[in-house]
C-alpha positions as CSV (number, residue, x, y, z in Angstrom):
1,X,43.3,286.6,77.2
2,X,47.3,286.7,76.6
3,X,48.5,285.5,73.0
4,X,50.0,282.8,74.2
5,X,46.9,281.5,75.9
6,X,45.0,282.5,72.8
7,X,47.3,280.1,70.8
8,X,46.6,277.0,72.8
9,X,43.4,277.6,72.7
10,X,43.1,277.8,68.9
11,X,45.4,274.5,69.2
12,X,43.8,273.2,71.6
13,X,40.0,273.4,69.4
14,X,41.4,272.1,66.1
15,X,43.5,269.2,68.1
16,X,39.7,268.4,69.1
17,X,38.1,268.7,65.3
18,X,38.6,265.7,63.1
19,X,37.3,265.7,59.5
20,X,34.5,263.6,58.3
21,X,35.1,260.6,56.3
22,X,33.7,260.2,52.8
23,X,31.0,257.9,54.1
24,X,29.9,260.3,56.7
25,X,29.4,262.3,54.2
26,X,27.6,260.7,52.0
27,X,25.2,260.0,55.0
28,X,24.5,263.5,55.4
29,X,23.7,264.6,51.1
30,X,19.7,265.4,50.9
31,X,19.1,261.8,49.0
32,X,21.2,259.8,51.2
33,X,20.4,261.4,55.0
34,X,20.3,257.7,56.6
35,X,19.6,257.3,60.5
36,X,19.8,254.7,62.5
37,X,17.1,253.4,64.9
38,X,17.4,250.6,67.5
39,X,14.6,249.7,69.8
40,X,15.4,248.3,73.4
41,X,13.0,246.3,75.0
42,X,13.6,246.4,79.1
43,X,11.9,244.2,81.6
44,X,11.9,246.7,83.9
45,X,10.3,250.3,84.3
46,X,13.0,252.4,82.8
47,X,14.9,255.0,85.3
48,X,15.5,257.9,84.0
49,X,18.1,259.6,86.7
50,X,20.0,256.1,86.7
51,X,19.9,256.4,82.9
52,X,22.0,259.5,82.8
53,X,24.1,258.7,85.1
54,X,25.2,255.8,83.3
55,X,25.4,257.4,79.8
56,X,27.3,260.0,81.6
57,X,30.0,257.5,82.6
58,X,30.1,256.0,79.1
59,X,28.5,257.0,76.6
60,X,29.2,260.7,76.6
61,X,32.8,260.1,77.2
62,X,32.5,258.8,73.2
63,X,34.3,261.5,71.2
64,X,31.9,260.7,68.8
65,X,29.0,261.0,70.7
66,X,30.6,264.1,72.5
67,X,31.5,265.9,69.2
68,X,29.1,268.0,66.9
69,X,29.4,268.8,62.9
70,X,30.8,271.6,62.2
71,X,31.2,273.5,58.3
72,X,34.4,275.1,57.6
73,X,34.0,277.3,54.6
74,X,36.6,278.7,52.9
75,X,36.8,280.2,49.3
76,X,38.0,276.6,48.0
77,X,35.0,274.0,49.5
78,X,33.2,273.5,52.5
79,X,35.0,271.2,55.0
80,X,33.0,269.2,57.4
81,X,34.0,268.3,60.9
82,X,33.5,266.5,64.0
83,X,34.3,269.0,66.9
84,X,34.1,268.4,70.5
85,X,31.7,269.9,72.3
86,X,30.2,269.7,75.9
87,X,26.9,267.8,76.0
88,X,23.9,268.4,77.5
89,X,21.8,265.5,78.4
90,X,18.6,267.3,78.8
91,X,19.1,267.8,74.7
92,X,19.4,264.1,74.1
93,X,17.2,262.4,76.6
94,X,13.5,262.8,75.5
95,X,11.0,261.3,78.4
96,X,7.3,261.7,77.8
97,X,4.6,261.5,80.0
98,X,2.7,259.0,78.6
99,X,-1.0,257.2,80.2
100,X,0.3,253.5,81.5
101,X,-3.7,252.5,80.9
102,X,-3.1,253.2,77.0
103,X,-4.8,251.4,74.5
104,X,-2.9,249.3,71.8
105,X,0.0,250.1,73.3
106,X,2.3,247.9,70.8
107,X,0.8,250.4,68.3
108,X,1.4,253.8,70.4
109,X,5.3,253.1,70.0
110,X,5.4,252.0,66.2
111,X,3.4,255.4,65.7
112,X,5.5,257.2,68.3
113,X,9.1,255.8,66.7
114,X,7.4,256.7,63.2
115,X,6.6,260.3,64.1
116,X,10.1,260.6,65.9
117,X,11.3,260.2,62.1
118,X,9.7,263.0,60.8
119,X,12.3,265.5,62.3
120,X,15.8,265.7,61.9
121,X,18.2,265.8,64.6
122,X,19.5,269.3,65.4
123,X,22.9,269.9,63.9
124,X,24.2,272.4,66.7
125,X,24.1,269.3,69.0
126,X,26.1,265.8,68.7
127,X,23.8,263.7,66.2
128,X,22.3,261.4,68.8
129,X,19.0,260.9,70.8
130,X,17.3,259.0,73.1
131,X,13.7,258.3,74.0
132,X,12.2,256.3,77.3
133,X,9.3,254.8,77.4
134,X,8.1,253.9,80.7
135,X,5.1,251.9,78.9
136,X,4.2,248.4,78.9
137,X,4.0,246.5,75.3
138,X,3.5,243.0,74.7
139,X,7.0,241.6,74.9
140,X,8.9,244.4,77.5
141,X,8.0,246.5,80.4
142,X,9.4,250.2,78.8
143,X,11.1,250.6,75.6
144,X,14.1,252.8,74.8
145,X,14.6,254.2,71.3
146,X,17.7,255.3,70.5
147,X,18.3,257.5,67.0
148,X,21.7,257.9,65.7
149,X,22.7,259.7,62.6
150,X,24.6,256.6,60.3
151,X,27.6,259.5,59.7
152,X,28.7,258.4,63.3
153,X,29.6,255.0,62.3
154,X,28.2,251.5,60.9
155,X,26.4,249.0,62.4
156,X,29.4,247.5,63.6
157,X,30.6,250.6,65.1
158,X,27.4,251.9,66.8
159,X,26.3,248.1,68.2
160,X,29.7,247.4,69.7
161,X,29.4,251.0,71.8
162,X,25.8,250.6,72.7
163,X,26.4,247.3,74.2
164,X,29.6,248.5,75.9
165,X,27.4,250.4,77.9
166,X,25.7,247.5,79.0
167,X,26.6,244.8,81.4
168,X,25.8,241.4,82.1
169,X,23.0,240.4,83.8
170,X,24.8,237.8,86.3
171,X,27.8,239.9,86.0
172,X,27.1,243.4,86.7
173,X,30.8,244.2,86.3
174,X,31.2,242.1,83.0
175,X,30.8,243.1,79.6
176,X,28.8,241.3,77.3
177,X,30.2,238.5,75.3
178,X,29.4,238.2,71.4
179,X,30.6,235.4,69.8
180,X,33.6,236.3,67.0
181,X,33.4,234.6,63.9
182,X,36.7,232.9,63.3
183,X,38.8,232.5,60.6
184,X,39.5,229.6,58.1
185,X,42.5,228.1,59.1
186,X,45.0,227.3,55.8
187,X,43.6,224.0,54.5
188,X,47.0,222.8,53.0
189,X,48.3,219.3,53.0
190,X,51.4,218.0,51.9
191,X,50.2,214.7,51.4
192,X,47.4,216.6,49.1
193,X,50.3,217.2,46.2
194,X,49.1,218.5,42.6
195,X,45.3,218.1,43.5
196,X,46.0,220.4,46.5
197,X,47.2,223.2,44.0
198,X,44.9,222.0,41.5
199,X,42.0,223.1,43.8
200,X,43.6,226.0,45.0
201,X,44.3,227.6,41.4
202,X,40.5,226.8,40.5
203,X,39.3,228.6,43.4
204,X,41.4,231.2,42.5
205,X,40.1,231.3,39.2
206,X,36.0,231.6,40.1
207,X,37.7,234.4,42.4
208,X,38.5,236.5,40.1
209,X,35.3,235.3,37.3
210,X,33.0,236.0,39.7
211,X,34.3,239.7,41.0
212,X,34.2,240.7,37.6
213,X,30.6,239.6,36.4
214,X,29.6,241.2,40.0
215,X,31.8,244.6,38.8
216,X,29.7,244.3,35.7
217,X,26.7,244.0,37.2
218,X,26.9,246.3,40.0
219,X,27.7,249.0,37.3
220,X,25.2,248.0,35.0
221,X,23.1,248.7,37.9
222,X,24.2,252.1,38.5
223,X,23.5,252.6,34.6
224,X,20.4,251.1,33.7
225,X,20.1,247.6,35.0
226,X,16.5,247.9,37.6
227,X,14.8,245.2,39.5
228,X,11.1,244.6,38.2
229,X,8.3,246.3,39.4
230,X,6.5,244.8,42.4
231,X,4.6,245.3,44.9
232,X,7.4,246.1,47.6
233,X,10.0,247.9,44.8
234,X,9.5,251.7,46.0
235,X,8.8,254.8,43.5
236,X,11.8,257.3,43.3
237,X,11.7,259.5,45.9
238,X,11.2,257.0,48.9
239,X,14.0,257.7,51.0
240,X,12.4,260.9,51.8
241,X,8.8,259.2,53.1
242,X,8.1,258.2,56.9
243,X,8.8,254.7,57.6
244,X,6.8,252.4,59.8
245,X,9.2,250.0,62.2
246,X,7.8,246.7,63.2
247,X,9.7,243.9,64.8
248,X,8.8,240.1,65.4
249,X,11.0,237.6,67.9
250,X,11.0,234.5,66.9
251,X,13.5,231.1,68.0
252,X,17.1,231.3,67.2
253,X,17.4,227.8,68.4
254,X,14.8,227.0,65.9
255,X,17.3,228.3,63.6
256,X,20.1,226.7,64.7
257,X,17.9,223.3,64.7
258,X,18.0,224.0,60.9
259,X,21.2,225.1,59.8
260,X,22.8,222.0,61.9
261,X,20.3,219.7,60.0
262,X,21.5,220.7,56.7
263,X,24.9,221.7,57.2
264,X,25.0,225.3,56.7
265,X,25.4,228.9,58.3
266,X,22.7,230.9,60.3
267,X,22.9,233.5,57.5
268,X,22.4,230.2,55.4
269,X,19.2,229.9,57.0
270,X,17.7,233.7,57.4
271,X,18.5,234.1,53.6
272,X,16.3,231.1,53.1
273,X,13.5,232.3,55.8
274,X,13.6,235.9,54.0
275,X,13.6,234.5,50.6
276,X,10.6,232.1,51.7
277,X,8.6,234.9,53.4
278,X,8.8,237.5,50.6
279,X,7.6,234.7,48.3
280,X,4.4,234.2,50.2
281,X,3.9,237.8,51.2
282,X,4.2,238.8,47.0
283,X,2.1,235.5,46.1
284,X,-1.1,237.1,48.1
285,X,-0.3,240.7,46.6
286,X,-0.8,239.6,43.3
287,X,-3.5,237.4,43.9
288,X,-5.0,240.6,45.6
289,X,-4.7,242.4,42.4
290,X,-5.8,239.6,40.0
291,X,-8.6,238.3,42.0
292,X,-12.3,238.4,41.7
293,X,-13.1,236.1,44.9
294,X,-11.1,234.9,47.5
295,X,-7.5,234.1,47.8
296,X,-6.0,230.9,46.2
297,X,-2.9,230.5,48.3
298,X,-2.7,227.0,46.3
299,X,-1.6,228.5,43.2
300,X,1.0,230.7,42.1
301,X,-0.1,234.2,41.3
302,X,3.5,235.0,40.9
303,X,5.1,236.6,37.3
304,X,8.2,234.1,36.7
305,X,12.1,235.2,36.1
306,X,11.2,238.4,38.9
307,X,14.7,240.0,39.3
308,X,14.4,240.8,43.3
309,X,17.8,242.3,44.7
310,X,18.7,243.0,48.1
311,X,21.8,244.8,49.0
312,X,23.8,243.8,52.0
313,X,26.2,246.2,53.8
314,X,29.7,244.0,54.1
315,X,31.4,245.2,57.7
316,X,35.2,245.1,56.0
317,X,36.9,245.1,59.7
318,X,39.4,242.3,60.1
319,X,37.9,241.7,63.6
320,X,34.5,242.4,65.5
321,X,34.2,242.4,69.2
322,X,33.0,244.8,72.2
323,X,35.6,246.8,73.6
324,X,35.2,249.2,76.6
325,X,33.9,252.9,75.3
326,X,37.4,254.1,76.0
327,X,39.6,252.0,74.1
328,X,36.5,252.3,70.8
329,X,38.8,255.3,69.3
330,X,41.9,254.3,70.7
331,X,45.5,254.1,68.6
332,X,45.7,250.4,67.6
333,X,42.5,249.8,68.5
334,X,41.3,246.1,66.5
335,X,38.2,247.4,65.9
336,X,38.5,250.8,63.2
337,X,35.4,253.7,64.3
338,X,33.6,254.9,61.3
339,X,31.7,253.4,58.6
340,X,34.0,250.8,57.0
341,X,31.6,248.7,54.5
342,X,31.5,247.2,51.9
343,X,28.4,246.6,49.3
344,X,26.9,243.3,48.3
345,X,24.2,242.7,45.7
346,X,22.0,239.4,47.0
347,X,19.6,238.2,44.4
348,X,16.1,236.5,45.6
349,X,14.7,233.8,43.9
350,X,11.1,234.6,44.6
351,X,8.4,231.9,43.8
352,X,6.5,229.3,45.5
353,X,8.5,226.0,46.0
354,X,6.5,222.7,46.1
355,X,9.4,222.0,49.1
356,X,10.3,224.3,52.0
357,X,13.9,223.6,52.1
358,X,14.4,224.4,48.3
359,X,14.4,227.9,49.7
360,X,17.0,227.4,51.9
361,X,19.2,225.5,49.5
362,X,18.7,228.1,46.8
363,X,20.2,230.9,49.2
364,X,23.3,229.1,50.4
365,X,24.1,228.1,47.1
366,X,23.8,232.3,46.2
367,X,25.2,233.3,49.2
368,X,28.2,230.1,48.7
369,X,29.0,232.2,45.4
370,X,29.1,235.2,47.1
371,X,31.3,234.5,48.8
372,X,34.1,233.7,46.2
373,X,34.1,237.3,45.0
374,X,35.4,240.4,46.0
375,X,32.4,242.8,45.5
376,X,32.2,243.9,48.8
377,X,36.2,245.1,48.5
378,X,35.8,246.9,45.0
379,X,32.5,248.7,45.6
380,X,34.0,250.3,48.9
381,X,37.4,250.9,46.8
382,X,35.6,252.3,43.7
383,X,33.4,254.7,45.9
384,X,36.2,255.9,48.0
385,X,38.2,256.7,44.5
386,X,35.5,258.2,42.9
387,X,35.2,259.9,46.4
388,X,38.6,261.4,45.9
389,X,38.6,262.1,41.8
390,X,35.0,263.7,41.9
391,X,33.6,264.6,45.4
392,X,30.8,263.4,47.1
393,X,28.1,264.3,45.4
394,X,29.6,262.3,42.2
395,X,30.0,259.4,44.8
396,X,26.4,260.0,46.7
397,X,24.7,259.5,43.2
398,X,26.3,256.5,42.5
399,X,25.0,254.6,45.5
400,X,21.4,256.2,45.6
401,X,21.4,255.3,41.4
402,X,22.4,251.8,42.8
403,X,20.4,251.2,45.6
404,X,17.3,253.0,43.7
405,X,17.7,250.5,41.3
406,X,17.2,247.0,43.8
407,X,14.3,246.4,45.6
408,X,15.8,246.3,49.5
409,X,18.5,246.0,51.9
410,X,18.9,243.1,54.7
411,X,21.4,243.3,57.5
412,X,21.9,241.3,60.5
413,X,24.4,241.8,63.9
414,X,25.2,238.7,66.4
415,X,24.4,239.9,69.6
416,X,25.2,239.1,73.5
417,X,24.9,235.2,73.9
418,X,23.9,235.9,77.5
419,X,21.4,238.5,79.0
420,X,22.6,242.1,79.8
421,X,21.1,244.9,81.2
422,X,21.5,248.3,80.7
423,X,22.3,250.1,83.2
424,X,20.8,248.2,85.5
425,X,17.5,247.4,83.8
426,X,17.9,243.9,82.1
427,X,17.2,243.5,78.2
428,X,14.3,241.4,76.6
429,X,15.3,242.2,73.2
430,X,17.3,244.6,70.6
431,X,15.5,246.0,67.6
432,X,17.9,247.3,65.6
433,X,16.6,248.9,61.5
434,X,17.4,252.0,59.4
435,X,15.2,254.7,57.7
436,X,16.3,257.2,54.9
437,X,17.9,254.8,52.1
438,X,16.4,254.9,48.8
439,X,14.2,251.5,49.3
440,X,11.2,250.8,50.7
441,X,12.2,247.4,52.9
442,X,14.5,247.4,54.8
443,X,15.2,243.3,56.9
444,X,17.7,243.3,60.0
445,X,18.1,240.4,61.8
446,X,19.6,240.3,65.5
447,X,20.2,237.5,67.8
448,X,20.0,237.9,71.8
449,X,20.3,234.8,73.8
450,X,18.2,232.5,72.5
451,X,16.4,234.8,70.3
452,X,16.3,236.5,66.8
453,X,14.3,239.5,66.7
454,X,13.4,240.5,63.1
455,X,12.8,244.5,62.4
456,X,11.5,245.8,59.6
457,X,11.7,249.3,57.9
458,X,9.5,250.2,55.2
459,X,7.8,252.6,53.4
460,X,3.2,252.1,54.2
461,X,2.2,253.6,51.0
462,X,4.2,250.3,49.5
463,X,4.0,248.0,52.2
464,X,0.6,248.6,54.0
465,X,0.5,245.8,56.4
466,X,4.5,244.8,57.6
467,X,2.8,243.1,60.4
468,X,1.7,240.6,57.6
469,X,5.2,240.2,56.2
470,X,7.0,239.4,59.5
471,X,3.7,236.7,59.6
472,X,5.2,235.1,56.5
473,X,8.8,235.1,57.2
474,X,7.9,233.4,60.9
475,X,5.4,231.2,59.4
476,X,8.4,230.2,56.4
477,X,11.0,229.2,59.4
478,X,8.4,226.9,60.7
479,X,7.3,225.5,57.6
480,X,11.1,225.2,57.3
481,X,11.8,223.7,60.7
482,X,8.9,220.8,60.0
483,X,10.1,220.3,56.7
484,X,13.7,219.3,58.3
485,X,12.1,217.0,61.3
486,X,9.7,215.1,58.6
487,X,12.6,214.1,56.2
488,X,14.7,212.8,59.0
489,X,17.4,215.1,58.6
490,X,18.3,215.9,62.3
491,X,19.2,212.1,63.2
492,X,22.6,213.0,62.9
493,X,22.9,216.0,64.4
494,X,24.6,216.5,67.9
């Protein structure tokens, strides 16, 4: 090779080599390794050859998904890097033969996705994977499983290029549509005069009170400040256990039905259902523990004043939308790759209520609060600093001392208001959940059409029998939905 060829090359390799950002580090520190998992459900037999050639066409044209870490050591630190890098699909598409006569075969994937868990991915190879599962299940003909380190991107990120690879249904050339959430248009109104203002500068004013108590607490959390003990709160050291992923599909019309009657938003509504269902899921634990005969789901077997926190990961982009693969890292691009977020500290009020819409009620008027407070802005702003003054280990410890501290995380994505298929094979549902944060529930919520499909992540040596849980939160929504037809409250709605 001449010199000069020998220079473009070298330019040529670090023009392809970006650095990682402080969250994607984080993601990757031994208490903080997080992955992402997200279950497809087809209704169709999966194939495989079609498969790669359509991840080929889109997927793999990614720089992110086409890009390995790399460690750059010098005698100063060891910089970390995303480098290009051609890929292989025969490293990332895992097919197994598997017996279509198999019993339980619901059961065969939760255990197969679990034991998928128990490796990590290989770190010579871009941090992606995915599994087909020609095997019929109760709710789809074959399932895909895709596994993606979370030091690729957010949520956010990783849903919007997933579902750029798919297509609508009716549309084969069409992306999929996902509704944007818009913004408040300025409420102002010359005619309003001083009371106008009046309101504004008290708004203002809860603003700012209620960032700083939430500043307060989230660093009395990091210090000292734990949830109580219960049966779902998970011993130090849980991050590094195998999860168990299970996932229940109930109406999203039937939550629409709700949050129409009484006025609210959907997250209004799955707060409530979440809040409702851990409620009867902990009343039976502790009856479990206290009794000597059978069950009294009558009365409460609940301690009172439980501090039950869930953390929920803010996506700070100023839009949300899915773009074409292409145009994900593009310059001026609306939507930023990466993990842009935000934390938010949701406290539970966890007891039996005599009526099923108190629990609603109770979580808009946290989540109403919650919203009047810039939490989500400063704890992204005070890790990145802290990021900068003290590294990421300094930074890494913060968050796993904070999130070790709360009892779970909860998360939910909007999805495709119309069916889609991927790559030809047409979606019955999306299962989206994370494993290797530092609690032992984990709650994502994702709509699809007219559904919501609830996944759960946790730990089984605290939360023996999910299957039970995602009973009690479907069971709450319906309690909930009777509740709102008995009092009358859907008269009005259109």
């Amino acid at each position: 090779m001449m010199m000069g060829d020998h220079v473009k090359a070298s330019r040529s390799s670090h023009h392809d080599e970006e650095p990682l950002s402080p969250a994607a580090r984080f993601f990757h520190t031994p208490r903080f390794n997080v992955y992402i998992i997200a279950i497809v459900g087809c209704k169709t037999s999966l194939n495989t050859d079609v498969v790669k050639a359509g991840l080929e066409q889109t997927l793999v044209k990614h720089p992110r998904f086409s890009s390995k870490m790399v460690v750059d050591c010098n005698k100063y630190c060891k910089n970390k890097k995303w480098a290009q890098t051609k890929v292989n699909l025969e490293d990332h598409i895992i097919v197994p033969e598997l017996d279509p006569n198999i019993d339980f075969p619901d059961r065969f994937v939760e255990d197969y996705v679990s034991n998928v868990t128990r490796t990590p991915l290989d770190l010579s190879k871009p941090l992606w994977e995915l599994h087909l599962l020609n095997i019929k299940t109760s709710d789809a003909e074959a399932v895909g499983v895709f596994r993606i380190h979370h030091s690729m991107g957010d949520g956010a990120s990783l849903i919007s290029v997933l579902l750029a690879c798919t297509r609508k249904t009716s549309d084969p050339e069409a992306l999929p549509s996902v509704p944007v959430k818009k913004r408040a248009g300025s409420t102002f109104n010359s005619r309003g005069g001083f009371w106008w203002y009046f309101l504004a500068i008290w708004l203002f004013l809860r603003l700012i009170w209620n960032t700083m108590v939430d500043v307060f607490l989230f660093v009395a959390t990091t210090l000292f400040l734990k949830d109580m003990k219960t049966p779902i709160k998970g011993a130090p050291g849980v991050e590094l256990n195998v999860k168990k992923f299970v996932h229940r599909t109930v109406s999203l019309d039937d939550i629409k039905l709700v949050k129409n009657a009484m006025n609210m938003t959907v997250n209004d509504v799955v707060a409530g259902i979440t809040q409702a269902g851990l409620s009867r899921y902990l009343n039976r634990r502790y009856s479990e523990e206290k009794r000597d005969g059978p069950v009294k789901q009558s009365n409460s077997n609940i301690p009172k004043g439980i501090r039950l926190r869930a953390v929920i990961l803010v996506n700070l982009r100023k839009s949300a939308g899915i773009q074409d693969v292409a145009d994900m890292m593009a310059k001026g691009s609306k939507i930023r790759w990466g993990n842009l977020i935000g934390y938010m500290f949701l406290p539970f009020t966890i007891a039996l209520q005599d009526d099923p819409l108190d629990y609603v009620w109770k979580a808009k008027a946290t989540i109403d609060r919650k919203k009047l407070s810039l939490e989500p802005i400063f704890t992204n702003t005070c890790i990145g600093l802290v990021f900068k003054i003290f590294g990421t280990k300094v930074a890494a410890a913060i968050i796993c001392r904070a999130l070790s501290n709360i009892t779970m995380a909860i998360s939910g994505v909007v999805g495709p208001q119309e069916e889609i298929s991927f790559y030809g094979h047409p979606i019955a549902y999306l299962a989206p959940t994370v494993y290797g944060d530092p609690t032992a529930l984990v709650v994502h919520y994702q709509s699809y059409v007219n559904k919501m499909t609830i996944s759960l992540s946790v730990d089984p040596s605290v939360i023996p029998d999910p299957h039970d849980l995602c009973n009690d939160i479907e069971e709450s929504l319906k309690l909930i939905q009777h509740a709102v037809i008995n009092k009358g409250l859907i008269k009005d709605v259109v």
